[in-house]
N, C-alpha and C positions, 0 to 999 in steps of 0.2 A: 336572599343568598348570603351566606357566611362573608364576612368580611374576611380576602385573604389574608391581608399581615393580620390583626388579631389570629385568627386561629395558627398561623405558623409562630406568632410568639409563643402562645400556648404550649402548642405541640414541643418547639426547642426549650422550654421553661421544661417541662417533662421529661425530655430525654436527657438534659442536663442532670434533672434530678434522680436521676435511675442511671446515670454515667457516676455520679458524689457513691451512690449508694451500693454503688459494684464494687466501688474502688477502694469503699472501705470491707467489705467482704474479703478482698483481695489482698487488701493489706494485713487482714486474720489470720487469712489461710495461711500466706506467707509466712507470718511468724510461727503459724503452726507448722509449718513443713519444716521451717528452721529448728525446732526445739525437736521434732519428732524424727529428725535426721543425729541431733545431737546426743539424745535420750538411745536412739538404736546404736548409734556408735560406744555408748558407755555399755549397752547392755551386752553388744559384742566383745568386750572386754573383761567383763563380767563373765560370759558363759564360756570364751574359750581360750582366756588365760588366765582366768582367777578359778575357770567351774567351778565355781559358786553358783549359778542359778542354772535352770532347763536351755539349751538352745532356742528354745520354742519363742523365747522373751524377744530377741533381738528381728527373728522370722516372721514373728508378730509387729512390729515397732515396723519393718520395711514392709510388709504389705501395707499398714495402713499408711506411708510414706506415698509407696504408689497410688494408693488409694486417692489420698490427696492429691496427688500429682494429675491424678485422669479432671479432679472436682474444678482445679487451681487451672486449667486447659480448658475447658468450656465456658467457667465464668470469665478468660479473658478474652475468648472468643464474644462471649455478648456485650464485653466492654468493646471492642474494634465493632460490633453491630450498633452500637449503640453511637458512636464516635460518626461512623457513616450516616447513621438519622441525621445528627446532629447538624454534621453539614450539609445536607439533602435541606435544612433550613435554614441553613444559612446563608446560602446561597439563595432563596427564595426571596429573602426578604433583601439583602443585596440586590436582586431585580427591582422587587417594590421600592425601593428606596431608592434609584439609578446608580448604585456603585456598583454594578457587574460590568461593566467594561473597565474600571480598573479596581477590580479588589485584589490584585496580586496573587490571586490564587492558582494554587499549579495543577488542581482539577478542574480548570476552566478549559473546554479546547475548542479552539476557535474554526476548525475547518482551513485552515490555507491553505492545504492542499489539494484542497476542489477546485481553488480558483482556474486552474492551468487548462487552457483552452475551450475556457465556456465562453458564449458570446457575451454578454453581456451582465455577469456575476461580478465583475471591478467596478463596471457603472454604478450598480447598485447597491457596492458594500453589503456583499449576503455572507462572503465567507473573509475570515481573517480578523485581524485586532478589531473591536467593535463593532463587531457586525452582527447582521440578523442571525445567521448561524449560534453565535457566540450568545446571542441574547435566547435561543431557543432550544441550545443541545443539554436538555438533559438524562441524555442516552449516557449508557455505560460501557456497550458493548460493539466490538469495531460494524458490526452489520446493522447496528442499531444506527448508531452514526451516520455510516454509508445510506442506509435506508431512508432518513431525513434529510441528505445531502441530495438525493436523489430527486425529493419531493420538490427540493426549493430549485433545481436545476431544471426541471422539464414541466412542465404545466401537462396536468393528469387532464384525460376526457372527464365531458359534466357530468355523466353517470358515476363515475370513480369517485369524484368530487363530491357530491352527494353524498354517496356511500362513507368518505370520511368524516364527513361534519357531524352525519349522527355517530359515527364512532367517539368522535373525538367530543359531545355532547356527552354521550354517557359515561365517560371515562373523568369528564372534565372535575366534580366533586367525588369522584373515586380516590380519596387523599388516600388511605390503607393501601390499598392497592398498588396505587403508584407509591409510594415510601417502601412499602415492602420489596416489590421490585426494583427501584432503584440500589435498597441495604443490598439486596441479593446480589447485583451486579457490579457494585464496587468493592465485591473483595480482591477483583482483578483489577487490574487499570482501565483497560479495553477489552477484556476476554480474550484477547488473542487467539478467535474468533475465526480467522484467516488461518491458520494453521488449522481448528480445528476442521473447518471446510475441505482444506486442501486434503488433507488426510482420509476423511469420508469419501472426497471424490479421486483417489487414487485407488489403483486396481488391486486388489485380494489376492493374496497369494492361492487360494482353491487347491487345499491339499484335499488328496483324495480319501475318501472314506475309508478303503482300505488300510491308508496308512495313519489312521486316527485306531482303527478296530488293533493295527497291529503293537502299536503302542500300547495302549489299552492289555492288549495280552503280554508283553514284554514286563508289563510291571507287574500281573499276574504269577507270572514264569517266577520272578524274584521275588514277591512275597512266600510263593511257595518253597522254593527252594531255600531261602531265611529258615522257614520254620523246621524241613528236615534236618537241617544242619543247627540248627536249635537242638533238638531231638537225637543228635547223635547218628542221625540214621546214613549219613556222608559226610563226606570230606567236605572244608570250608572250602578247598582249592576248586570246587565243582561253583561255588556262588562265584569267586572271584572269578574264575574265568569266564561263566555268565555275562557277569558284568562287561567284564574287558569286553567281549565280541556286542554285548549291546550298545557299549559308546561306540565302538565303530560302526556299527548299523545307522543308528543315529544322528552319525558324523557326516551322512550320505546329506542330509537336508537340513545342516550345519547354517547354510546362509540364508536360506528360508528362514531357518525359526528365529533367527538374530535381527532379521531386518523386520518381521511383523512383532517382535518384542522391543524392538526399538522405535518403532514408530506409533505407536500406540501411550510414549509414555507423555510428551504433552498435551497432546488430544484428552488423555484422560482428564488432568485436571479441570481443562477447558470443558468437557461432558461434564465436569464435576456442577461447575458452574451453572452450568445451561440445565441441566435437571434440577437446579433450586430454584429456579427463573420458571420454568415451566410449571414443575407442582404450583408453584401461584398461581400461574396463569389457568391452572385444571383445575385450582379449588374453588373457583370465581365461575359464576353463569349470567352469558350478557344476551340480552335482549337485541341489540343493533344487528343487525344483519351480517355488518363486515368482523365485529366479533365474534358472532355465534362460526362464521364461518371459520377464520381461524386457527378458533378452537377444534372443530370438528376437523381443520386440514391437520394437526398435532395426531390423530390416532393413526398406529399403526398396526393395522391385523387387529382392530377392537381393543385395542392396549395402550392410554396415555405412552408419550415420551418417557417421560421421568421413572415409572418403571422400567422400559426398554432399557435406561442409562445403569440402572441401577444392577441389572442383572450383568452389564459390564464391567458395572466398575467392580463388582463381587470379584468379577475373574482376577481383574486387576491387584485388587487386596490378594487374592491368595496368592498371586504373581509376587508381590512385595514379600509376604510372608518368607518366601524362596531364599531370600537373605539373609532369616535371622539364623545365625551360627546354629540355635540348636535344632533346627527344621532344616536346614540346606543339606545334609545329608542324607536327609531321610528323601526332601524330593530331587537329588541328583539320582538315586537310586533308581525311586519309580519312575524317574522321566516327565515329573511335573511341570516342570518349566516347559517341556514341548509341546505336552497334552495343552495345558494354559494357554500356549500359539495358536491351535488348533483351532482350541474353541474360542478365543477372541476373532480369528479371522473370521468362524464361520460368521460371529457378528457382524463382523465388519460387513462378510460377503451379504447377509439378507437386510440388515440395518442402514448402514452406512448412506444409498440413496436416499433414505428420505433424513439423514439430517440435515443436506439440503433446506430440505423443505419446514425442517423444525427450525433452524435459523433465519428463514427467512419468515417464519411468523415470530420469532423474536424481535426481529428486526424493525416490523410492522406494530408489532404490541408497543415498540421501546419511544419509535416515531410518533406513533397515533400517543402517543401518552406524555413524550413531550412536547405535542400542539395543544392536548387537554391540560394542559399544567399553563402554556402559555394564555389560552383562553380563562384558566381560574381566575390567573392574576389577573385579568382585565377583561374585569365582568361587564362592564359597558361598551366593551368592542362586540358588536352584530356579525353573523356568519355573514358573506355576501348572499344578496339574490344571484341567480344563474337565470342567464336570459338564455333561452336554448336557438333563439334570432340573432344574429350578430350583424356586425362588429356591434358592442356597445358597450360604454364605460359612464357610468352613471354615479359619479362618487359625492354625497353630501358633508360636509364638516370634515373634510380628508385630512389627517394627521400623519405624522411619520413614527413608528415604534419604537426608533433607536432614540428619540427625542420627548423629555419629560412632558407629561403633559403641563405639566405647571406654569412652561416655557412656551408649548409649542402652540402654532397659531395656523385652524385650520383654514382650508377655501373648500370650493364646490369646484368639479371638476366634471363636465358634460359632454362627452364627446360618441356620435355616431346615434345609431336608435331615433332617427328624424332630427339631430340635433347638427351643431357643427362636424365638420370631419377633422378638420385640422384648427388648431388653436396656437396663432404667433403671439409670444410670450417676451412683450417687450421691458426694458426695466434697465435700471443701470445694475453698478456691477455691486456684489454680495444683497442686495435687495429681495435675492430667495427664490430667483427663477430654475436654478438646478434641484435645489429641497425638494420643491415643487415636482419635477420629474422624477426624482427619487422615490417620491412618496406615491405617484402614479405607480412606477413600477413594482417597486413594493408591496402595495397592495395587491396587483395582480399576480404574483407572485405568491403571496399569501393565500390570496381568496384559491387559488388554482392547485395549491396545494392541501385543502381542504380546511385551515386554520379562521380563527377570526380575523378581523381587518381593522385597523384606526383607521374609522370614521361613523360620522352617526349613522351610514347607510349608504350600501353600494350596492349597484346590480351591474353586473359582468356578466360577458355572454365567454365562450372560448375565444383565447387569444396568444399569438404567441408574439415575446416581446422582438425592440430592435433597437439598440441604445448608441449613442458616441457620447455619455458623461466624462468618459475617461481613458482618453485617447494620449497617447505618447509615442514622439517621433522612438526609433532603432538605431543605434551607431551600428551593431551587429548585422542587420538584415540590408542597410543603406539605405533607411527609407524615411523621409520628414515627416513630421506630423502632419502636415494637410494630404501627404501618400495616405499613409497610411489610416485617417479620418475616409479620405474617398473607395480606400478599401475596405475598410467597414462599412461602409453606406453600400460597396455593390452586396456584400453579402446578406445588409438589412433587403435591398430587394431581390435579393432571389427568395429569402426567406418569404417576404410577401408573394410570391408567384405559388407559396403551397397551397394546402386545401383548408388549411386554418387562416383566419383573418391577424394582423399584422400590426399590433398599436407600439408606434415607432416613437424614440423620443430624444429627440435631437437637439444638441446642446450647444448652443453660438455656432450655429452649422458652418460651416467653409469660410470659420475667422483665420484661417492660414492665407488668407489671398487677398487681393484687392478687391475692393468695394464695389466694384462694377463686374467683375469675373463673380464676386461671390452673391451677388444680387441673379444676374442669368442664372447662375449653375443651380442654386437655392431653390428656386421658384421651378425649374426643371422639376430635383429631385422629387419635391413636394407634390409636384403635377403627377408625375410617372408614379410615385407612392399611394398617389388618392384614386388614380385609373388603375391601381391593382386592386382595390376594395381597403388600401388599410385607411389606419385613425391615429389620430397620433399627437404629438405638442412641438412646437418648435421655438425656440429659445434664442434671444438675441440682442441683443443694444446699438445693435447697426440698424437704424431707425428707415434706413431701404427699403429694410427686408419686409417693416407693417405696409409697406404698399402691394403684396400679395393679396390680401381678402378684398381687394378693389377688384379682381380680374379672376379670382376663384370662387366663386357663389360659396361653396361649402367651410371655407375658412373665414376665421372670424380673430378678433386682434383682442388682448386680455394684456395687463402690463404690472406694476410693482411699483410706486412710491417711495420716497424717501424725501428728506427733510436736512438742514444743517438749523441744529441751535446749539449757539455757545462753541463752535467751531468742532463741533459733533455731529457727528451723521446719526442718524435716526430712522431707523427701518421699522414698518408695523407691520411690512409678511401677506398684507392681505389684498390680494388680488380682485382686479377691479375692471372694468371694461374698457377698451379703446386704448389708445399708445401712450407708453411715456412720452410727456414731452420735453425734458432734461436728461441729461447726465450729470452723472458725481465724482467723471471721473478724475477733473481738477481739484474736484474738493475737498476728494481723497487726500491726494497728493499732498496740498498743502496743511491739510491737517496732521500730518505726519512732517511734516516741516521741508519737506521739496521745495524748492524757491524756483514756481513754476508762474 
């Protein structure tokens, strides 16, 4: 397999070099437009205040002015495409390199606003500064986003699951592909995307035929009567009054035609967008199943998208057209600007449903390609096995993705599938018992979204998570943190009472309470969690609490190390069998100079 930084230095060495090579085209043009503007200015003064030369000289000098003008307009369009490659790699290799949680870039978006009332997306640092979101979105469009926000929030069925990994397999060395669709969709910010939806799924105005045919004949009536009165053959006073009784014909459906010419004018650009995203997506033919499908959900009436967009946005240009001074006349006359209403509605009316459905395979292409972009970068991350048996979590050399690996320090993690159910995770404190649950959840998180996993190997059956990593008392609600910790845990069990199994991971469980109140309630909770069928980790330095796998068969005690040399704490991360038997937490203290 290609090594990915080599090939994206490549790739940005290239588009650098075709960014140098536009710029100097650009800077020709430039002077040429400037000498060719200066040259038509002398020769206008030449032909019609000296006539001395033809007019023809200066008529000639401004077309080719324009000329350049339309040339000097496309070449700096492929400079801002070329600008967008450039950072589509730069940012890549920012990942490879672990500066994308801070390269200060303001095309980075991190998701925080998914956070707000998910169970357990704070425990896991999935959305917001640093997080897996932030490490994976490289979506450009608001449904593309939402779409991969969606993925890492609900854990998909294993059929669906499946069905991404070989998406997200065949797409994975699809570098064109994805580059091309990412340039296409950063010429917006987000596509504004949202609007164009809302607008598709808002009701048509449904004029009726009749009054499309009599339009139609009204501008008829007035080409004709133009040309009598061309002809001599009546009075002008016969057009103008024409006229007058047709703007008040006209005037009857006055806020009809206003409100579907007005609302049609962002959407368009947003269609603008979305039909250079799709022709990619129709010029491409995927084998995978959940591509082929897709693709084949995109036709409508046997007609790619992106023509359907294109025969709109025609209307639309001639719409535009309506404005330039020396056209506005001619279609206030015939009633073009209404006809134009007409027939964008009827768009709207037969179209409009299924762009729905064209953004939500956008949305799917934008997702599924950037799990295939995360899988590129980390060609040694395994898709999970899918045990279709559950509960099982079977993770060998488990990592965490937001953590380099240079740094990071995997364990084995075994829970359910004839193995332990429950795993107390003793250790003192920063020793990596929380990582540790992070990287649990994480990964199922990942594998369930159809993505790869850091680890050398995981088999996961369906599961849905239950976390209290990151729990915080409310001054607003009046609730303390051991409240509001034990309302989280009723919610983790009702979640275990659904038809999915339950891998819960609970962090210093009921350290809000005394040692004897959080020893009973603990060893409850755990009870009542393991007689619902879940699996799960439990985490602690209240050396109590390892007295649970004496009196539960299915739990088993696992713990974390540390050392002081040179009045240095020393952590190696790697998880071992059976209880700590120290704490650090003096030694903390004093190594921070506490006079404890």
């Amino acid at each position: 397999m290609t090594d990915p930084r080599a090939e994206y230095e490549r790739r940005l060495a290239s588009w650098r070099e075709r960014i140098a090579a536009l710029d100097r085209i650009n800077f020709i043009i430039s002077n040429a437009r400037l000498a060719i503007a200066l040259i038509g200015a002398a020769l206008l003064w030449l032909a019609f205040v000296r006539a001395s030369i033809s007019p023809l000289w200066p008529v000639g000098a401004w077309l080719s002015f324009g000329a350049l003008a339309v040339i000097h307009a496309k070449r700096l369009q492929g400079v801002e495409r070329a600008r967008a490659a450039e950072r589509v790699y730069l940012r890549g290799l920012d990942r490879l390199n672990g500066r994308w949680a801070d390269s200060g870039r303001v095309d980075v978006r991190d998701g925080a606003a998914f956070l707000d009332g998910h169970a357990y997306a704070g425990d896991l640092d999935l959305f917001g500064a640093a997080s897996l979101f932030a490490l994976l979105n490289t979506t450009r469009t608001e449904i593309g986003e939402l779409t991969l926000a969606d993925w890492l929030r609900a854990p998909a069925p294993l059929p669906e699951v499946r069905a991404r990994q070989a998406a997200v397999d065949e797409l994975r060395a699809m570098l064109d592909f994805k580059e091309d669709v990412a340039v296409l969709a950063s010429e917006s910010p987000v596509g504004r995307t949202g609007l164009l939806a809302a607008w598709a799924a808002s009701p048509p105005a449904r004029f009726s035929p009749a009054l499309r045919i009599g339009l139609a004949a009204c501008a008829l009536v007035t080409i004709a009567l133009a040309l009598v009165v061309y002809r001599d053959i009546i009075a002008p006073e016969w057009l103008f009054g024409w006229l007058f009784a047709q703007v008040g014909i006209v005037s009857l459906w006055r806020r009809q035609f206003h409100h579907v010419l007005h609302a049609i004018d962002t959407p368009e650009r947003d269609l603008g967008l979305l039909a250079g995203v799709l022709a990619r997506v129709e010029s491409e033919r995927f084998t995978s199943p959940r591509l082929a499908a897709l693709e084949h959900a995109l036709l409508t009436d046997g007609m790619p998208p992106s023509r359907r967009i294109a025969q709109l946005r025609t209307l639309v240009s001639w719409l535009d057209s309506t404005h330039n001074m020396m056209f506005a006349p001619i279609a206030f006359v015939l009633l073009l600007r209404q006809q134009l209403a007409i027939a964008i509605d009827r768009w709207h009316q037969a179209y409009g449903p299924a762009v729905a459905e064209w953004l939500r395979a956008v949305g799917e292409f934008e997702a599924l390609a950037a799990l295939a972009t995360f899988a590129y970068e980390r060609p040694e991350d395994p898709f999970p096995e899918l045990a279709d048996q559950g509960p099982a979590y079977e993770a060998d050399g488990l990592g965490h993705p937001l953590i380099a690996a240079a740094v990071g320090v995997r364990n084995d993690v075994h829970l359910g599938a004839g193995g332990p159910r429950v795993v107390i995770v003793s250790g003192s404190n920063m020793s990596g018992k929380s990582t540790l649950l992070r990287s649990v959840g994480v990964s199922v998180v990942l594998a369930l979204a159809g993505a790869p996993v850091t680890a050398r190997r995981l088999r996961v059956s369906a599961l849905v998570l239950g976390a209290t990593l990151h729990i915080e008392d409310s001054l607003q609600a009046g609730h303390s943190r051991f409240f509001a910790e034990i309302l989280r845990i009723r919610t983790i069990a009702d979640a275990a009472r659904g038809p999915v199994p339950l891998l819960f991971l609970l962090d210093e469980i009921l350290h809000g309470t005394n040692s004897h109140d959080r020893r009973i309630g603990a060893e409850g909770i755990v009870r009542a969690l393991v007689g619902l069928g879940a699996i799960g980790l439990v985490t602690t330095h209240d050396l109590a609490l390892t007295e649970l796998p004496a009196t539960l068969s299915s739990a088993v005690n696992m713990h974390f190390e540390d050392r002081l040399e040179d009045g240095k704490m020393i952590f190696d991360y790697r998880m071992r069998p059976g209880v700590v038997e120290h704490s650090n937490a003096l030694a903390l203290m004093r190594a921070i100079g506490l006079d404890v």
